[in-house]
C-alpha positions in Angstrom: 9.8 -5.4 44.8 9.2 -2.7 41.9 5.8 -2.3 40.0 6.4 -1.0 36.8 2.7 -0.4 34.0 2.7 -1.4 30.5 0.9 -0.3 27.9 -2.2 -2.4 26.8 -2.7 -3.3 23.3 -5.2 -0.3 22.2 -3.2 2.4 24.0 -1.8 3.7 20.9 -4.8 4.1 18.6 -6.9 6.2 21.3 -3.5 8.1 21.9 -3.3 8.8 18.3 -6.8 9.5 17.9 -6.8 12.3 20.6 -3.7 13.7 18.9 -5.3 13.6 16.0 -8.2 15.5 17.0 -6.2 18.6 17.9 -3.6 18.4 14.7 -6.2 17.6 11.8 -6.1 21.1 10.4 -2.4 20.8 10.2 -3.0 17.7 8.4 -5.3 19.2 6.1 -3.4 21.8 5.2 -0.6 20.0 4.7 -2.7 17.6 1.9 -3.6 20.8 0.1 -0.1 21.9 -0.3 1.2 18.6 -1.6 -1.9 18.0 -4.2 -0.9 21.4 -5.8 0.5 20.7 -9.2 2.7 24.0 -9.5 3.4 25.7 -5.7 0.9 28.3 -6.3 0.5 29.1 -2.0 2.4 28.4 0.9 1.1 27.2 4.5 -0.5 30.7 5.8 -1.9 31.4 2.4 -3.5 28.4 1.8 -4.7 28.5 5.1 -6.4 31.5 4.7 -7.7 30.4 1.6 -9.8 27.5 3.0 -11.3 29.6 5.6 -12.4 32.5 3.4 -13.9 29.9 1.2 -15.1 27.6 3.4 -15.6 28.8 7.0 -13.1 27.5 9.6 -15.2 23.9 10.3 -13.5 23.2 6.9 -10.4 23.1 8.7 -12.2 20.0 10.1 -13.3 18.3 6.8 -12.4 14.5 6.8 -11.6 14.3 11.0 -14.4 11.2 10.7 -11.7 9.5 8.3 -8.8 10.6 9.7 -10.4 9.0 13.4 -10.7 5.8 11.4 -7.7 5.4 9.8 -5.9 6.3 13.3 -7.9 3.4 14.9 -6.5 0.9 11.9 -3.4 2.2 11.1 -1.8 3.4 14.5 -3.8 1.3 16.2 -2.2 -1.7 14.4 1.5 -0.4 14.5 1.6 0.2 18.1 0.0 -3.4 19.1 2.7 -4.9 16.7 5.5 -2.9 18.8 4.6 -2.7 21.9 3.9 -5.7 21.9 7.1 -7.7 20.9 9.4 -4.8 22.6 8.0 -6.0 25.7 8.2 -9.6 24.7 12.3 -8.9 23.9 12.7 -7.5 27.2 11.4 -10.0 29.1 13.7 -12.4 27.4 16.6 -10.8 27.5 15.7 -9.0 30.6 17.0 -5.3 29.2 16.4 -2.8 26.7 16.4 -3.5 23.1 19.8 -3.3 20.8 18.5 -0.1 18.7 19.1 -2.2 14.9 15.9 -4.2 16.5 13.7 -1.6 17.3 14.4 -0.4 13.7 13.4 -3.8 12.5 10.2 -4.0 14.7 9.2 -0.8 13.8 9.8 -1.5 9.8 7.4 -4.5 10.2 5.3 -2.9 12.8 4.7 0.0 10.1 4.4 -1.7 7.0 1.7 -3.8 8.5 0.0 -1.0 9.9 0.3 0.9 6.8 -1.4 -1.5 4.9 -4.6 -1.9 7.2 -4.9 1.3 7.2 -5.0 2.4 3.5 -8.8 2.4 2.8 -9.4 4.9 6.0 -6.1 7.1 4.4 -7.5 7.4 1.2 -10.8 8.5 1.9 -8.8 10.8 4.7 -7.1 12.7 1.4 -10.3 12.4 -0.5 -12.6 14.5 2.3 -9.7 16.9 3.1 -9.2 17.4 -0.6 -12.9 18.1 -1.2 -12.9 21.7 0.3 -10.2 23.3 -2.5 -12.3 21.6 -5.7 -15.2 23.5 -7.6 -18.6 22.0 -6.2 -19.4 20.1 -9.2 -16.2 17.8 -8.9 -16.4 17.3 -5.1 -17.2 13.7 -3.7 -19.0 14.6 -0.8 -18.1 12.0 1.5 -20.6 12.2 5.1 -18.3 10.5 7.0 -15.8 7.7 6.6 -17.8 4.7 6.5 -19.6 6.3 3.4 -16.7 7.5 1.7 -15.2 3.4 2.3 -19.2 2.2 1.2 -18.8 4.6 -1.9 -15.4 3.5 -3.1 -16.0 0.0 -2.7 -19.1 0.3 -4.2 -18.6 2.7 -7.5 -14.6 1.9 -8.1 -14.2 -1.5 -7.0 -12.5 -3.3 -3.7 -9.1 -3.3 -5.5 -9.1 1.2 -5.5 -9.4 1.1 -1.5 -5.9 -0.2 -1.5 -5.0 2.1 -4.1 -1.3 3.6 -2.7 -1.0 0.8 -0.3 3.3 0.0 -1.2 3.6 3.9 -0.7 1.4 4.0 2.6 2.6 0.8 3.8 6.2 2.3 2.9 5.5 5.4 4.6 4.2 3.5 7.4 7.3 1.5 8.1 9.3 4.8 8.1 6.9 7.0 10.7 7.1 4.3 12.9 11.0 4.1 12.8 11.0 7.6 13.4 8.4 7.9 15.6 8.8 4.8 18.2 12.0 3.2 17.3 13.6 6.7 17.8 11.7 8.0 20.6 12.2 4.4 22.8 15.9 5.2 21.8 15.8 8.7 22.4 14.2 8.1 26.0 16.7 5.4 26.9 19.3 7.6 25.8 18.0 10.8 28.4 17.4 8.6 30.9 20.6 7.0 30.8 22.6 10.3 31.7 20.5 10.1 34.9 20.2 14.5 34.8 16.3 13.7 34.3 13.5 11.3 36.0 10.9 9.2 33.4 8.4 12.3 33.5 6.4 14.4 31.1 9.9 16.7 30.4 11.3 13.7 29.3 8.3 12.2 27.1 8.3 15.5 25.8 12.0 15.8 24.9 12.1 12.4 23.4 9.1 12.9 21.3 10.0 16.0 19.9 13.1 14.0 18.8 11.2 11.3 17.4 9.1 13.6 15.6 11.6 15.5 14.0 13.3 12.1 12.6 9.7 11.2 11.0 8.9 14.2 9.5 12.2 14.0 7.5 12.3 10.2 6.7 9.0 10.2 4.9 8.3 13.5 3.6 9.2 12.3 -0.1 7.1 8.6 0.2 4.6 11.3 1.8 4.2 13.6 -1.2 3.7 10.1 -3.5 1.3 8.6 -1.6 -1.2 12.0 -1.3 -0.7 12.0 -5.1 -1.6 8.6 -5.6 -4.9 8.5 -3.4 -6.0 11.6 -4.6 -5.6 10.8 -8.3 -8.5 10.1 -10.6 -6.8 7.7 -12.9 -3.7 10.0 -14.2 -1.1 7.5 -12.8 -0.9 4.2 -14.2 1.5 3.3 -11.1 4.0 4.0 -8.6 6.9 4.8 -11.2 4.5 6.9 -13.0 4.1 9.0 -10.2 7.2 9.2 -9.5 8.6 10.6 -12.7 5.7 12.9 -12.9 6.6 14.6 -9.4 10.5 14.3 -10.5 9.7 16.7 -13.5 9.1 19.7 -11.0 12.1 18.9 -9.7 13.5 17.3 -6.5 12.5 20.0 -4.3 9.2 18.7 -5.0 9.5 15.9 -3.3 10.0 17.4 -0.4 6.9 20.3 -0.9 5.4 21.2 2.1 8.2 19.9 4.8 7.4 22.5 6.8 3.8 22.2 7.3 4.5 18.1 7.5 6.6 19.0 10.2 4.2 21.9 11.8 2.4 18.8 12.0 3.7 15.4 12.4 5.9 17.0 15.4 3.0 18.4 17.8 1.1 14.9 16.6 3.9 12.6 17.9 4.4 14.6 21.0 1.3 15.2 22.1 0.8 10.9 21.3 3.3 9.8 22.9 2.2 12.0 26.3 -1.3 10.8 25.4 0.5 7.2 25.6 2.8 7.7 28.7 -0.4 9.2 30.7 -2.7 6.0 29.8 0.6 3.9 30.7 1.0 5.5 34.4 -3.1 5.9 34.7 -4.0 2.4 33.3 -1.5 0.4 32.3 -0.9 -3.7 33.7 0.4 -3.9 36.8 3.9 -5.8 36.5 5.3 -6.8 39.5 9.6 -7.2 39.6 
């Protein structure tokens, strides 16, 4: 007899919500650089800039938001995942072909992607707040008022403003980040020259990370335009064209900083994850 822990249901919104915590100025950053309309600053300028202006807590602007969208959004696409990946196992008593772990995590994302859009869009609007004149700020306190505030002075239908871009974008992270890393961990494991520890978490996760970042940089540059916007797009296509016209590198502005961040926040999640797996997990006895 073998006991072997799986994860429960929550596990991956507090793992991404602790993950979170430590990458949200990379996040931050990485929302100021895309919301430029000509590149006028790169990563270590801009960063620079929000400090001298701001203090360095304004690295921190929007965390309340960024908390709540992890507990919808992530918290949403794990369940989905996790949950039928170990439903598939147990049927077919093995790991999953990888073509359904894509498909999983497609549906897994979308889904997720779409619950979490109000928490995303206020996320952009508070991180946002720190580079505009006072006069034009929103001044969010927290989520729930920035969510109250929308609702309330634009109307139900703006909290789902950008939802087929962030429910796109969703369905792609979650491809990269768990139908890639349950791959890329199957994959170390299977050459047997490493045990299921933290050297492997961390191995496959930096994989998995690597493969997000560059799936949905370009649906990630729309969808920041989009929540951000104050009416300038009348839709997706719009958006689209207007990005276009500064040419294709521009869908792909600030890669680096995506990646200085969406890397470090998948491998410190998934360790998070692993780590509430071993620690709490359910028992299952084989």
């Amino acid at each position: 007899m073998s006991e072997k822990r799986r994860s429960r249901w929550y596990f991956g919104g507090l793992s991404s919500s602790a993950a979170a915590s430590i990458t949200h100025p990379l996040d931050l950053i990485k929302v100021h650089l895309q919301t430029q309309h000509e590149v006028r600053m790169r990563m270590m300028g801009m960063t620079m800039s929000v400090v001298q202006r701001e203090g360095v807590l304004a690295l921190y602007s929007g965390l309340s938001a960024s908390l709540c969208r992890q507990m919808t959004y992530s918290l949403s696409r794990f369940a989905i995942y996790e949950t039928v990946s170990d439903q598939m196992k147990d049927r077919t008593h093995g790991p999953m072909p990888f073509y359904q772990k894509v498909l999983l995590g497609l549906v897994g994302g979308f889904a997720g992607g779409f619950i979490g859009t109000p928490a995303d869009m206020v996320n952009v609007r508070m991180q946002n707040d720190v580079k505009v004149p006072l006069e034009l700020r929103r001044n969010y306190a927290h989520a729930l008022d920035g969510l109250f505030r929308v609702w309330k002075d634009e109307g139900m239908k703006k909290l789902f403003s950008g939802a087929t871009m962030a429910s796109s974008r969703g369905a792609l992270v979650t491809v990269g980040q768990l139908a890639c890393y349950d791959q890329a961990k199957q994959l170390v494991l299977g050459t047997g020259a490493m045990q299921d520890n933290i050297l492997t978490h961390f191995l496959a996760s930096l994989i998995a990370g690597g493969c997000a970042t560059v799936l949905c940089q370009p649906l990630d540059v729309l969808k920041t335009r989009l929540m951000n916007s104050k009416g300038e797009y009348v839709g997706l296509l719009h958006c689209v064209r207007d990005t276009a016209k500064l040419g294709p590198n521009a869908f792909y502005k600030g890669l680096v900083p995506a990646g200085i961040r969406l890397i470090p926040h998948t491998v410190l999640t998934f360790i998070f994850l692993e780590q509430l797996r071993t620690c709490c997990g359910i028992r299952i006895v084989t």
